[in-house]
Structures are given as structure tokens and as C-alpha cells.
N, C-alpha and C positions, 0 to 999 in steps of 0.2 A: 768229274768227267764220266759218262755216261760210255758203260762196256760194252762193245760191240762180239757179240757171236759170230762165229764161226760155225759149220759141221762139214765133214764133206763128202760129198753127193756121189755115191757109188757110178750111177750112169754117166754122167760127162765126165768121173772121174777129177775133178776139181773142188777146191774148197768154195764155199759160198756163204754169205749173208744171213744169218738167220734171222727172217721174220715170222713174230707171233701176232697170230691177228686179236683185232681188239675183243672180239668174244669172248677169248679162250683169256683177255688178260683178267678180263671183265668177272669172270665167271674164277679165276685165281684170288681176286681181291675178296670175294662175295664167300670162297671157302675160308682164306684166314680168316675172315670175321668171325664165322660163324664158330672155326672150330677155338676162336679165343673168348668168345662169349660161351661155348659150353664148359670152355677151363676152366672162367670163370666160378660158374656157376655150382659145376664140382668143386671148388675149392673154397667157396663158401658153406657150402654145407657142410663140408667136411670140419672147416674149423670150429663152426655154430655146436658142432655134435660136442666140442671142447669146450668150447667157451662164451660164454652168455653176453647176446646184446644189453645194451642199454637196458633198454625196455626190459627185458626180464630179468636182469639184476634190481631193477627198483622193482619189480612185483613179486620175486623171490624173498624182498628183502622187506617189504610190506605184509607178506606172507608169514614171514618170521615173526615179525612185531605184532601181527593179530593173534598167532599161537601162544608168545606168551602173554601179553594181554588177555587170550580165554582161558588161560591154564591160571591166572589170578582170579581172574573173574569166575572160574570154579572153583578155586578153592573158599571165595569169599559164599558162595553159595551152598556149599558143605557146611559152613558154619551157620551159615542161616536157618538151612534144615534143622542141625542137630537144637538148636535154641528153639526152634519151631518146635518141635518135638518134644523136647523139656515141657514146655509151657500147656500142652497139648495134654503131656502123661499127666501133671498140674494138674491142670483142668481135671479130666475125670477119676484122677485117684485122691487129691484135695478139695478142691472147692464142691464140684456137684458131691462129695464124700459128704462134707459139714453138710452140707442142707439137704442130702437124703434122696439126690436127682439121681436120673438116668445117666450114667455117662453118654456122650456121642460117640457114637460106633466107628468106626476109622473109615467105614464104607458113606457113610452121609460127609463126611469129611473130604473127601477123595473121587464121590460118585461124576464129577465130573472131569476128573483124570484119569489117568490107565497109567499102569504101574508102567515105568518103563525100562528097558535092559541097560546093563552100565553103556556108557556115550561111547563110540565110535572114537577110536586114538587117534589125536588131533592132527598126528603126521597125514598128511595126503587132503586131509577134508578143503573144502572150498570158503572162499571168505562167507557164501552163503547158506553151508552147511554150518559153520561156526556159526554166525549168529543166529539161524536157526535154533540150535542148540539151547544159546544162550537166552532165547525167546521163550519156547518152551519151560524150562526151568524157571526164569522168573514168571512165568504165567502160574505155573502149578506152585507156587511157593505165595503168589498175590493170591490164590483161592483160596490156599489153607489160610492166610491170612483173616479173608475175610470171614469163615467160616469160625473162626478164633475169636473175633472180632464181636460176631451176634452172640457167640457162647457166654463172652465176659457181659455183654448187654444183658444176658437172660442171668445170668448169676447176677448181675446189680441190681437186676426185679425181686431175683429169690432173696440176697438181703434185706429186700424193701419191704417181704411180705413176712420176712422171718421175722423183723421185730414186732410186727403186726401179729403173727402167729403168734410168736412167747405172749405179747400182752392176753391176746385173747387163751391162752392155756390154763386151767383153775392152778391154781400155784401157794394158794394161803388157804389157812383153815378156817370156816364160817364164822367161826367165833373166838373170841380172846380165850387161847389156853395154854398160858404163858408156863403155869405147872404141871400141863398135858396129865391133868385129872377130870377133864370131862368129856371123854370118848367113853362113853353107856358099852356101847354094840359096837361091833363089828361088821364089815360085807361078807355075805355067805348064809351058810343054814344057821339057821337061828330060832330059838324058840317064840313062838308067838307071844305075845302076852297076856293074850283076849281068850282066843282058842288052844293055848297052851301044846300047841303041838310044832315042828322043824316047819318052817316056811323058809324062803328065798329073803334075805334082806338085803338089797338092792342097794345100800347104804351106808351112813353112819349113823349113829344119833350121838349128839354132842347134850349133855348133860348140863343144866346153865339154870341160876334163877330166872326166873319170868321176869321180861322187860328187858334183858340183856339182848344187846344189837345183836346183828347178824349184818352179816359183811360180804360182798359179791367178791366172789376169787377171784374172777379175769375180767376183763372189758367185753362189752357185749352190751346186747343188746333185749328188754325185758319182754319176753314171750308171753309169759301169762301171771296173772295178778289177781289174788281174789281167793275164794273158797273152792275148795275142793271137793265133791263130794265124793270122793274115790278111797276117803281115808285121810289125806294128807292136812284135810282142815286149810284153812289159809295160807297160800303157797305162793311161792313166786318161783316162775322157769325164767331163764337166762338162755338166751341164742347169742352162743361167741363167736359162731363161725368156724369155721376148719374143721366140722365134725362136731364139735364141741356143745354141749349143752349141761345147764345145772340145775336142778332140783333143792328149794330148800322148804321143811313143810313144815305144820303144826306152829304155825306163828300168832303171837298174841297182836301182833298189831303190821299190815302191812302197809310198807310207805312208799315202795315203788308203784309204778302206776306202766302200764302197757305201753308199748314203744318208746319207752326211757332209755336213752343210751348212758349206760353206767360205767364207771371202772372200777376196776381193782380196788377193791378196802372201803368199798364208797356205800353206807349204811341204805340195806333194803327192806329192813322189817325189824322185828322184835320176838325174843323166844317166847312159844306160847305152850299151850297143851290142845290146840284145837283140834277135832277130826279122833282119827283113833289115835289116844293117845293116852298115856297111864302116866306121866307128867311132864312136863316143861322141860322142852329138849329141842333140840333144830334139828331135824332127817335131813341130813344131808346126802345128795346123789348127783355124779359125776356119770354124764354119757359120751357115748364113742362111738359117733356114726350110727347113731340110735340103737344103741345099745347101752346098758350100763356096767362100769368099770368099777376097781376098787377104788373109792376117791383117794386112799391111803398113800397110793403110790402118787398123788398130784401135791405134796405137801412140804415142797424143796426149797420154795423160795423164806420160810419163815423156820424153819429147822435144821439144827445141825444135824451130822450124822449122829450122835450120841442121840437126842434127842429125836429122833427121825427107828431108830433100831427100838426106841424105848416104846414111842407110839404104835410102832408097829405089834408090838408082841401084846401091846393094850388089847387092840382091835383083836388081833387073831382068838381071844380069849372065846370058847365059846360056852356062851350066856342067852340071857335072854332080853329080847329087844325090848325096846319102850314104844316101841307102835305098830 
């Protein structure tokens, strides 16, 4: 039942009716709303400042799961480095080491990374900072890879050429001197034997009856074949490649012929006394980038070290040459 009003009316002095016009009820309804929909609305915020909707508990909680998922995912990439690395120090302190390469300098390795400062603490970053992150790193870890990658290419080329190099290296002595009694001379000053005065002998001379083979020390390729008229008499040059060339002279019979591709051990003439020569002996001479070297020191692959100390102190004798 609906409460009827009262007030009373100072002028006629009587109590009366109270009517509220519909305006004023109008405009009563229109303030509770509003002032319950801003209660509302403070009261929501208020609690949200406490306590997470929905929605941002699973994105808090997705947030969480990618943090430690990057903190795995960096540590697995820590390891990857430090093994990169290993492989890296390998590389040019072992392998380019053996075959005498340049190392790669860390800056061709690198030149298209830029060093970068330790990562940003995972707390606060965004899911696209994080994988950001994790992009970059494996990016710079896929370079040096690849960069790793061409290095082991070009070291299984330098294998490829090294055994090619060794074969082509003079490595045996011209002649059978199984009691390393037919080294005459030595390389260095040496007395002539014609003009009896110190000349340059560019050589060996190996000491041998006439008709005894002579024998190519490395593989390669026969240069020149034929007489001499320079002195060496009937000679044969050897082109081995990698700098390498050989000289054998004063031959009684040559049997290689020009653009023969010879190997190691593989019979190229015969000891003679041809050209200047005071008898039957094979000049032997070893070059180095067109220069000549002691061949003494080429003489590894057919001697032990006893027998290698013994040769040596042969040669070093100084005497006089036979050509």
C-alpha cells in the first residue's frame, strides 16, 4: 500500500496532501541511475587494481610460460655459442695450423653481426621483444654457422691439394744409396774442378757407376729433356708444381722425353759424365720458387733420422765438386 504525504502549510495553517510533480519524479529516477552506475564503475576499478580479470590471468599466465620457455631457449643457445666457439678456436689453431693457412680473423666471421650487449632481463619484456630476442641470436649463431661451414669446405680442398702437394715434394734421393756412400759434394761453396777455385754449387753430385738409373723424387711434370749446353750435358728438369722444380745433369742416357708426366721413383735417364764433368755422377738440384735449395734437406721419405744426421754431415764436407 502506497504512503501517502503529508506537510503542513504554514499559510491556511492546515495539514495538506503532498504532490510531487512528475518532472521532479522523473528527474529523481534519472539521478539514482546515474549515481549507481558511477558506484558502479568506481567499484570496478577499484577491485581490478586487486585482482585480474579473466583475460589477464591467461595473458599473465602465457607471459609466464614464454619467460621460462626463453630462459630454456637461452640457455640452449649458450651452449650452442660456447661449441661454436670450440670448433671456431679448432679451426684456426688445428686444422688451417696443419696445412699452414691463414686463420679467419673473427671480424670476416662476424662482419655481418654487431657484437651485442647482454639481453634485456626477461622480467617486463613483451612476447615480441622475447622472440625478437630469440630471432636474432639464432640468426647470428646461423651466420657463424655458415661461415664454419665454407671454412671446413676450404680445409677439405686444402686436404685435397696437400696430398697432391706431398706427392709433388722431392722426397727420395736420385739414386740408390742404400750405404749413403755416393754423395761426391755438397750445396754451398765448393771448389771448382775445372778452374779450381770456390764457386756456388747449387747441388748435389751423387757419385754412381755409369748406366746407373736416376730416379724422379716427386710427381710432376718433365720440363726439359735433352743437352745442355750450359754445362750440365744431358739433363732433365722436372715442373712439380707448388714452386717446386728439379734439376738432374750429366746423364749418360736420357729416357724422359718433354711433357711426360712422371712419378716418384719412376726411372728418367741414366748416370753419365756429359757436359762438364770430371766423371760419372748425377747433379742433382732442388728449386724453391725459382730458386735453389739444399736438396739435402728434401730427403725424408727414404731415410731414417740416423741415416738422414749421417748424410748430412757427408754433404756439409767441404771438398771439391765433380762438375
Amino acid at each position: 500500500m502506497r504512503k501517502i504525504k503529508y506537510y503542513y502549510n504554514t499559510h491556511t495553517l492546515r495539514f495538506e496532501k503532498l504532490e510531487v510533480p512528475l518532472r521532479v519524479r522523473i528527474l529523481q529516477v534519472i539521478g539514482f541511475i546515474a549515481a549507481s552506475l558511477v558506484t558502479g564503475i568506481l567499484l570496478m576499478l577499484l577491485v581490478f587494481q586487486f585482482v585480474d580479470s579473466p583475460k589477464e590471468k591467461l595473458l599473465r599466465q602465457q607471459n609466464k610460460d614464454l619467460a621460462e620457455n626463453y630462459s630454456l631457449i637461452q640457455e640452449r643457445v649458450k651452449q650452442l655459442e660456447l661449441q661454436m666457439q670450440e670448433l671456431e678456436n679448432r679451426d684456426n689453431n688445428v686444422y688451417r695450423t696443419i696445412f699452414e693457412s691463414t686463420p679467419i680473423p673473427d671480424s670476416a666471421r662476424t662482419k655481418i653481426m654487431e657484437t651485442k650487449n647482454e639481453i634485456k632481463l626477461i622480467e617486463g619484456q613483451t612476447e615480441t621483444e622475447l622472440v625478437n630476442n630469440i630471432k636474432n641470436q639464432l640468426n647470428n649463431l646461423t651466420l657463424r654457422v655458415a661461415y664454419q661451414s665454407k671454412s671446413y669446405n676450404d680445409i677439405d680442398n686444402m686436404i685435397k691439394n696437400k696430398e697432391k702437394l706431398l706427392l709433388a715434394i722431392p722426397a727420395i734421393q736420385p739414386v740408390s744409396n742404400k750405404n749413403l756412400n755416393r754423395v761426391a759434394s755438397g750445396f754451398g761453396y765448393r771448389i771448382d774442378p775445372v778452374y779450381k777455385v770456390t764457386k756456388f754449387h747449387a747441388g748435389l753430385d751423387f757419385a754412381a757407376p755409369m748406366g746407373t738409373p736416376i730416379y724422379a723424387t716427386a710427381d710432376g711434370v718433365v720440363q726439359n729433356a735433352g743437352f745442355n749446353t750450359g754445362g750440365y750435358g744431358n739433363e732433365v728438369v722436372i715442373n712439380h708444381g707448388y714452386g717446386y722444380q728439379t734439376l738432374y745433369g750429366h746423364m749418360f742416357k736420357v729416357k724422359a722425353h718433354v711433357g711426360q708426366v712422371v712419378k716418384r721413383g719412376e726411372v728418367i735417364g741414366y748416370v753419365g759424365s756429359t757436359g762438364k764433368s770430371t766423371g760419372p755422377h748425377c747433379h742433382y738440384e732442388v728449386h724453391k720458387n725459382g730458386k735453389p735449395v739444399d736438396p739435402i734437406y728434401y730427403f725424408y721419405n727414404d731415410l731414417t733420422p740416423a741415416q738422414f744426421d749421417r748424410i748430412l754431415k757427408l754433404a756439409a764436407t767441404a771438398n771439391q765438386s765433380l762438375d
